[in-house]
C-alpha positions, 0 to 999 in steps of 0.5 A, spaced: 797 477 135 789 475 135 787 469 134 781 469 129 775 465 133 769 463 130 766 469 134 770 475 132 771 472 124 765 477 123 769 482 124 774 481 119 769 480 113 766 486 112 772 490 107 772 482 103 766 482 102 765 489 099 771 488 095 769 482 092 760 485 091 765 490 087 770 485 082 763 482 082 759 488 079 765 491 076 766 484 072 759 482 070 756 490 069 749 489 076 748 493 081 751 493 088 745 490 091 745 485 085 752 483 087 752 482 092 746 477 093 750 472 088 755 473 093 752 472 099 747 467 096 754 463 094 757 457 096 764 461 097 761 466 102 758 460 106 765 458 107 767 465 108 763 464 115 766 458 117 772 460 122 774 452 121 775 454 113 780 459 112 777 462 107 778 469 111 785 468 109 784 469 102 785 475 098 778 478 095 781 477 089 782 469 090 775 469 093 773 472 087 776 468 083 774 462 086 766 464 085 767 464 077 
């Protein structure tokens, strides 16, 4: 099993994050690119990028919900 590190978490989060841009665009009826930004410009996201929060754990759902 692979340890998720803070160095290789990078690596996870491309397939989150573009699920989550797409619940986000979907819900709120923006672009992708407007997405997108409110994603990355969220406090969720910010945890997302830290190994230490576990967040890389949660479901695209569960961060969606999370940003609402």
């Amino acid at each position: 099993m692979t340890v998720v590190t803070q160095k290789n978490l990078r690596s996870l989060l491309p397939g989150k994050i573009a699920k989550v841009v797409s619940l986000i665009s979907g819900e709120k009826h923006c672009s992708v690119k407007d997405a997108l930004l409110q994603f990355y410009n969220s406090s969720v996201y910010k945890e997302l990028e830290i190994e230490q929060t576990k967040r890389w754990w949660q479901s695209p759902y569960e961060l969606f919900e999370d940003m609402k």
